[in-house]
C-alpha positions as CSV (number, residue, x, y, z in Angstrom):
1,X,10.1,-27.2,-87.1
2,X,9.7,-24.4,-84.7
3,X,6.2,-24.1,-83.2
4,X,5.3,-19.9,-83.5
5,X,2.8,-20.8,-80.8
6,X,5.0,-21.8,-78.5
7,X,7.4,-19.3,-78.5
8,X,5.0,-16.2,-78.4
9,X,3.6,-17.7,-74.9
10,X,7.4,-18.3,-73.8
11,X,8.1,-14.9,-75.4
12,X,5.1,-13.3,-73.2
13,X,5.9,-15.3,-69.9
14,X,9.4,-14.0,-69.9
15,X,8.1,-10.0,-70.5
16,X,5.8,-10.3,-67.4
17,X,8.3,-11.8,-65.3
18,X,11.1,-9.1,-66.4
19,X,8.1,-6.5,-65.8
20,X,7.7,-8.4,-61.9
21,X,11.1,-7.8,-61.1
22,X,11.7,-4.6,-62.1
23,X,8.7,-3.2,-60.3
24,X,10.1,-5.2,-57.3
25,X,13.1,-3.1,-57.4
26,X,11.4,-0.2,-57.8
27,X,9.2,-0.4,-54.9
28,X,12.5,-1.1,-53.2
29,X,13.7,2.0,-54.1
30,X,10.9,4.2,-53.1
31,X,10.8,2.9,-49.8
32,X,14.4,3.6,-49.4
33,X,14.3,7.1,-50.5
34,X,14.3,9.8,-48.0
35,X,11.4,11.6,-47.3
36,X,11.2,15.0,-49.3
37,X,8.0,16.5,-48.4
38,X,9.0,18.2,-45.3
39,X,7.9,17.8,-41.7
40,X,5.0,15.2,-41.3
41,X,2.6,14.2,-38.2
42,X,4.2,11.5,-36.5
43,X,2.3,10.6,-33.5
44,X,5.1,8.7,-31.6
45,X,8.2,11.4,-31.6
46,X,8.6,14.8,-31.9
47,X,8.1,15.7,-35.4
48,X,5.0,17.4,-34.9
49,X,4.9,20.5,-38.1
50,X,3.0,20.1,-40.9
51,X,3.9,19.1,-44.6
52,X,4.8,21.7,-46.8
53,X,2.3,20.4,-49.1
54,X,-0.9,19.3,-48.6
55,X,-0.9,15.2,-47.9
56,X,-4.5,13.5,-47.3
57,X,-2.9,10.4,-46.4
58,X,-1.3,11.9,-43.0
59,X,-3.8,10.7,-40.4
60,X,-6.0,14.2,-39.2
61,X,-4.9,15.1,-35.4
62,X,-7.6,14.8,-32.4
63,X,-8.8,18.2,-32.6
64,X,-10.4,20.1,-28.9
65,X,-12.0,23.6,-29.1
66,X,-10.8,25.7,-26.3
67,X,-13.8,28.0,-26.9
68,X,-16.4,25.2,-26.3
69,X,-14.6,23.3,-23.3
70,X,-16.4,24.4,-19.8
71,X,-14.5,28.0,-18.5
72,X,-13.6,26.6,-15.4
73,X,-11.0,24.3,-17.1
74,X,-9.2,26.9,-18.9
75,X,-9.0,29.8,-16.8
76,X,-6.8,30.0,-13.8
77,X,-8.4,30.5,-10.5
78,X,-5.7,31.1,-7.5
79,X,-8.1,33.2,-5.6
80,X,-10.6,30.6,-4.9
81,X,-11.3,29.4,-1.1
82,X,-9.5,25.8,-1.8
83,X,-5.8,28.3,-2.6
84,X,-5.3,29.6,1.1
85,X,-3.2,32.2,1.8
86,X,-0.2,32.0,3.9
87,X,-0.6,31.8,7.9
88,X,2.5,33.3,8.4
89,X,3.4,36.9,8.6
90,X,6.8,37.9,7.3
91,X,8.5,38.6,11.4
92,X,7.4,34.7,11.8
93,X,9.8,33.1,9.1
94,X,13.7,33.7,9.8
95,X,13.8,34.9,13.1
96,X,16.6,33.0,14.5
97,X,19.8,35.1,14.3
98,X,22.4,32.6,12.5
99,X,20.0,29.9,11.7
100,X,18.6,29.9,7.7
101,X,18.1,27.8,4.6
102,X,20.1,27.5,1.8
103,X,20.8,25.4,-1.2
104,X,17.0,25.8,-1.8
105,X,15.7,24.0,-5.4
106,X,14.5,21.2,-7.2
107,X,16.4,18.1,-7.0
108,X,17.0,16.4,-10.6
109,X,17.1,12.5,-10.5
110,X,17.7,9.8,-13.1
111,X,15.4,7.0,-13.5
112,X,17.4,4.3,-16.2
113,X,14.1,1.9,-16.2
114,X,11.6,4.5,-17.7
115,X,14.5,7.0,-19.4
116,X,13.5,9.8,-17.3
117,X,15.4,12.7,-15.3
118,X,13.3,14.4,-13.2
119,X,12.7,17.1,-11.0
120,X,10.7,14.3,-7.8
121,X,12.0,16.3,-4.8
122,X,13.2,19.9,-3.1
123,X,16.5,19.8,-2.0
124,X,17.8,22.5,0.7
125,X,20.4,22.8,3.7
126,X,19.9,23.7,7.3
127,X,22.3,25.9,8.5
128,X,22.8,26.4,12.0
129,X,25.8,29.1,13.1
130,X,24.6,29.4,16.9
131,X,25.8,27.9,20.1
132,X,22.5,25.8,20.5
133,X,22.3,22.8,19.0
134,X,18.8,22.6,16.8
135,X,16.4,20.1,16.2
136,X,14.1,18.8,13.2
137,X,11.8,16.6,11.9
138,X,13.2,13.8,9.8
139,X,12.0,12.7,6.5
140,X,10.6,16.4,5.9
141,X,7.6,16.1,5.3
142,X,4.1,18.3,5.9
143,X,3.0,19.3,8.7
144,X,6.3,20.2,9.8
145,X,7.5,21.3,6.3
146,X,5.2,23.6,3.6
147,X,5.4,24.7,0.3
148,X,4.0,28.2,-0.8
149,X,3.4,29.8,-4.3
150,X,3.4,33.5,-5.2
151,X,0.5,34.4,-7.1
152,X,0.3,38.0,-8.0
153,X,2.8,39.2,-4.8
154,X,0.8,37.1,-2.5
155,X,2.0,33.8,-1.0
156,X,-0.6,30.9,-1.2
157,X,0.0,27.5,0.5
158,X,0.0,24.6,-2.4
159,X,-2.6,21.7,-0.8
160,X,-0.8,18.1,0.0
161,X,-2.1,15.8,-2.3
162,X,-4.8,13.0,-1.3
163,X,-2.9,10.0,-0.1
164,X,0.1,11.9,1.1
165,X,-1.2,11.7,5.1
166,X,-1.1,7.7,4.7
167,X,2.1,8.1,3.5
168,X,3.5,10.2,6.1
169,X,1.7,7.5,8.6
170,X,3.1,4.8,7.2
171,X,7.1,6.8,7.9
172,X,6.4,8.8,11.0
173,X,9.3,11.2,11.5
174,X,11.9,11.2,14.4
175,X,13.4,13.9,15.6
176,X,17.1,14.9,14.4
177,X,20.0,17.1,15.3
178,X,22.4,20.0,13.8
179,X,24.8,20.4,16.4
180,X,26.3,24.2,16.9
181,X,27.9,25.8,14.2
182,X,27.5,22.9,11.8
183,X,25.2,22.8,8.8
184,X,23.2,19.4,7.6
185,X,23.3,19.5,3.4
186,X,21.3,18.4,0.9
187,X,18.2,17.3,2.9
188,X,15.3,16.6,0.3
189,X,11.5,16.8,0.5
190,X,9.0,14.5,-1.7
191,X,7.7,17.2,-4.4
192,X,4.8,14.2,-4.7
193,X,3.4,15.4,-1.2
194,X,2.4,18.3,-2.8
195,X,2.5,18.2,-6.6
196,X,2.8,21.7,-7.7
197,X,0.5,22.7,-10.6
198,X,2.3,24.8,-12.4
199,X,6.1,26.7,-12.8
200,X,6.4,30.1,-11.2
201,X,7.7,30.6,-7.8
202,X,7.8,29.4,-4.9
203,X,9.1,29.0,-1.0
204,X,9.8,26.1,1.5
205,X,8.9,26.8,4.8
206,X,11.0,24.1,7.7
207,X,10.1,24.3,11.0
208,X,12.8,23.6,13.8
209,X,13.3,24.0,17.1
210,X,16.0,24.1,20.2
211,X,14.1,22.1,22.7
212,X,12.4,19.0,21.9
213,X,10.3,19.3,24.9
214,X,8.8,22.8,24.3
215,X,6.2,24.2,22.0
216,X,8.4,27.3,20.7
217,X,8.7,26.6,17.4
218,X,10.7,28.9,14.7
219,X,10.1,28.3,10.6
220,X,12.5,28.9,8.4
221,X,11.8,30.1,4.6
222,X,14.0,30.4,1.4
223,X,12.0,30.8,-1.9
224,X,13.0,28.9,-5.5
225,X,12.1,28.7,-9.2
226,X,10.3,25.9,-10.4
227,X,10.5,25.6,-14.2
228,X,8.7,24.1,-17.1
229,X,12.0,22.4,-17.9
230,X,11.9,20.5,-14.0
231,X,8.8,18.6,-15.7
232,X,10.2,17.1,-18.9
233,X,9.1,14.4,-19.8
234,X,9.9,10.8,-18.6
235,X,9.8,9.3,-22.0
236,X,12.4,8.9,-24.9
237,X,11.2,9.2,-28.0
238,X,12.0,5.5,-28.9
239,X,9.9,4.5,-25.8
240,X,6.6,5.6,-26.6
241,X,4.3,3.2,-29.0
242,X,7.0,0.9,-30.0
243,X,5.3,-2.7,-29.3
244,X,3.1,-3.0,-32.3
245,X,-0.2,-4.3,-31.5
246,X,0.0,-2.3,-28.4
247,X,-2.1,1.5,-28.5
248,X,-4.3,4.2,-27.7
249,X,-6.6,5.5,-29.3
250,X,-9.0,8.7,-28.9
251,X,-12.4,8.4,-29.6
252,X,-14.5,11.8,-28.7
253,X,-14.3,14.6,-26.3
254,X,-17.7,15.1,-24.6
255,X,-17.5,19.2,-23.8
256,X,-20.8,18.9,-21.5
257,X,-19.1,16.4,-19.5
258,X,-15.3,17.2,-20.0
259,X,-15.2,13.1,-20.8
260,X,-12.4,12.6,-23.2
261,X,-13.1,9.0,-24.6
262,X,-10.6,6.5,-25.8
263,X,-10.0,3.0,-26.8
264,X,-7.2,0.5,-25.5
265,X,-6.4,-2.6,-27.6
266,X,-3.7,-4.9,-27.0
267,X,-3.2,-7.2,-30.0
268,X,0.9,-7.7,-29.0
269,X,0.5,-11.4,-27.5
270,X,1.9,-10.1,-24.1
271,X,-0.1,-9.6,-21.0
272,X,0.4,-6.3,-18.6
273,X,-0.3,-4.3,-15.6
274,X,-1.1,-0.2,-15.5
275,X,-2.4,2.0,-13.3
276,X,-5.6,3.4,-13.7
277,X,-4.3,6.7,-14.4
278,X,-2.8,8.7,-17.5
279,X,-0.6,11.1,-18.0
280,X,-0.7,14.3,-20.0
281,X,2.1,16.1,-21.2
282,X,2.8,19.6,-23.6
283,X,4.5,19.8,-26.7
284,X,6.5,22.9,-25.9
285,X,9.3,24.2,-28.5
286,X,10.2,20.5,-29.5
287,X,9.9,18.7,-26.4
288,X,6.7,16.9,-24.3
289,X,6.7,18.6,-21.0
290,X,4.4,16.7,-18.2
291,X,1.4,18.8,-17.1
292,X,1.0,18.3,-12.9
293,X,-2.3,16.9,-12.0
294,X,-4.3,19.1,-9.4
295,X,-5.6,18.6,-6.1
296,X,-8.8,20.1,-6.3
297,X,-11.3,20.1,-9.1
298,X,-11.7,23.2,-10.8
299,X,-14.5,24.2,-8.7
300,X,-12.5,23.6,-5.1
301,X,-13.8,20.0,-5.0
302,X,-11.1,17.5,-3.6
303,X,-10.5,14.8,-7.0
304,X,-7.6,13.0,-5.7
305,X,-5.3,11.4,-7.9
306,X,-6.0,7.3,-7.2
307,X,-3.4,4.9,-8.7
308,X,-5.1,1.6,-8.6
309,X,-3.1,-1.5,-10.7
310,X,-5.1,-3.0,-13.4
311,X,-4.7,-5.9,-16.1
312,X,-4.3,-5.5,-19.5
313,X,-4.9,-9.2,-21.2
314,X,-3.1,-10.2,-24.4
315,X,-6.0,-10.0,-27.4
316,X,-8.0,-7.5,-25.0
317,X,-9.7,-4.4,-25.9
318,X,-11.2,-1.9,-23.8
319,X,-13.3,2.0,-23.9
320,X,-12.4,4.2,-20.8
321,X,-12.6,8.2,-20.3
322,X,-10.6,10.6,-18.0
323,X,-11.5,14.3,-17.6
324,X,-8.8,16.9,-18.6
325,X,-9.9,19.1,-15.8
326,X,-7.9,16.9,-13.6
327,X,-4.9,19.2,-15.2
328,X,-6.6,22.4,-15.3
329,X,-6.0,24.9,-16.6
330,X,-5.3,24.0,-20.3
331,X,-4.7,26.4,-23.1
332,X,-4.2,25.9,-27.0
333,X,-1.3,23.5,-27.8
334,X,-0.6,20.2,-28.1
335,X,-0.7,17.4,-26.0
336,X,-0.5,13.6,-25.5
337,X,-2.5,11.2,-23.2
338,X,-0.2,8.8,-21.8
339,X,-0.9,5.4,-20.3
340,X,2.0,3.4,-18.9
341,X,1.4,-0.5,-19.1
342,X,4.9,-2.9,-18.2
343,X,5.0,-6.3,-19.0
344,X,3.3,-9.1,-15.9
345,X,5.7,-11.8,-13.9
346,X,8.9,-8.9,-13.6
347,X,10.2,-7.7,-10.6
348,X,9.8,-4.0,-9.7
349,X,13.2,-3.5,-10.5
350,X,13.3,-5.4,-13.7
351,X,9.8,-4.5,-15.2
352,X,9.9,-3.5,-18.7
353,X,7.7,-0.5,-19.8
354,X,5.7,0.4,-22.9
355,X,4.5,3.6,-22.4
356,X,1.7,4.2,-25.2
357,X,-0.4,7.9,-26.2
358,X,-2.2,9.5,-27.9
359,X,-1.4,12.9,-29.5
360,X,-4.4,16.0,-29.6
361,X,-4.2,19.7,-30.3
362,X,-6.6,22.1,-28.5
363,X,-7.3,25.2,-30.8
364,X,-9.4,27.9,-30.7
């Protein structure tokens, strides 16, 4: 005899589990299905539009007023007593008959380890077409070598960066030769001895000489573009914020105290080193573009750039700031704050990087 009882509940049990599967393969299915909506925020690459439709589950960007930040930061000031204008007068540079620069421009290098090719140095030739043989200083390298910006028709010596004179102490330069009619190629210049802070244009000014022993000196000059595109970033796509448990994260933007505040956590199980500095970079026309850190504060007070290496623990979490007028000035756009942590125990040539940001958009 068949028991009615029984077979409802077997009868029931079956329905929910055919019900399970199906919305198993249905969930499945959505997540396989390509997105539709448009272009959405995505923090990590470069899909940075909006959604053609209206989404409240997209995260809501870090948002900056440009109005409210302090003036100094986003208004250029080249004429200020900290941008000096040039000491040389135009019959001091190229004044040797068959002696000049050529080849004069930003050197583009690859860097496999952090997926970056970048404009790091100057490149230029010496060309020497007289009987003489001429002498320089080797590596090039201020005092002996300058770089100038035009601003508004005038020329305007770009400050060496703090920490560049215990470089150059560290390497003193010896004395080198171009022998008569010869030229010497490619020589290349640190751009880091200066760090420009913007593109426009600008000049190299090489000093050389025919007698070691004497003080005449002649300088040499040949001007170049530098380009936003010379300051790409250093980052792939793919790179930046891929080690889950691994971020940043911003927090608030003082305006009194140009403070913007942020929060570290590493939750990844590895440990890691970083240097107590960030990057930021532009989103310009579909690519991040590094902004160049400056010299001088935006009211002419020296704020050198200091790298010091720091610890990032596995399950630690910490609260920092940096000021933004360290990259002055700054206009409406958007940007990310980069930090650049690699993983402890690996050689310098072996060290793996996990380059992690934040993405903001300064408006109106």
């Amino acid at each position: 005899m068949v028991d009615f009882n029984i077979v409802s509940r077997m009868t029931i049990l079956l329905l929910c589990c055919a019900s399970l599967v199906s919305c198993m393969y249905v969930d499945r299915d959505l997540q396989n299905m390509p997105d539709t909506q448009g272009l959405i925020l995505d923090y990590n690459n470069e899909m940075l539009g909006d959604s053609d439709e209206d989404d409240n589950s997209q995260p809501e960007m870090f948002t900056i007023s440009l109005s409210s930040m302090i003036p100094s930061i986003t208004t250029a000031q080249p004429d200020q007593s900290y941008w000096q204008r040039t000491s040389f007068s135009d019959y001091q540079l190229n004044a040797l008959e068959g002696v000049h620069l050529s080849n004069v421009g930003m050197l583009l290098r690859d860097f496999p380890d952090i997926q970056r090719t970048s404009g790091d140095s100057i490149m230029f030739s010496i060309n020497n077409n007289t009987d003489n043989v001429l002498y320089y200083t080797f590596p090039p390298g201020p005092p002996s070598t300058i770089l100038e910006k035009n601003i508004n028709g005038e020329w305007y010596e770009v400050p060496i960066l703090r920490g560049a004179e215990i470089s150059l102490r560290r390497h003193p330069p010896v004395i080198l030769s171009v022998g008569s009619k010869e030229s010497m190629h490619y020589l290349t210049t640190r751009l880091s001895f200066w760090r420009p802070n913007a593109e426009g244009l600008y000049r190299l000014v090489v000093e050389v000489f025919f007698d070691p022993d004497s003080e005449q000196r002649y300088f040499l000059s040949e001007s170049f573009e530098i380009r936003k595109q010379d300051f790409r970033t250093r980052f792939s796509k793919e790179q930046v914020n891929s080690l889950d448990g691994l971020s940043i994260t911003l927090i608030k933007y003082d305006y009194e105290a140009d403070s913007l505040l942020y929060v570290v956590r590493n939750e990844s199980g590895l440990n890691f080193t970083y240097d107590d500095f960030r990057e930021l970079e532009k989103y310009i026309e579909g690519t991040w573009y590094e902004v160049p850190a400056n010299l001088y504060s935006p009211t002419g007070q020296l704020q050198g750039v200091h790298l010091v290496s720091r610890s990032l623990f596995r399950r630690q979490e910490f609260e920092s700031s940096i000021k933004l007028g360290i990259w002055h000035p700054l206009s409406v756009g958007t940007y990310r704050i980069t930090m650049i942590p690699y993983v402890d125990g690996a050689s310098p040539s072996e060290r793996e990087y996990f380059p992690i940001s934040a993405v903001f958009r300064i408006v109106e």
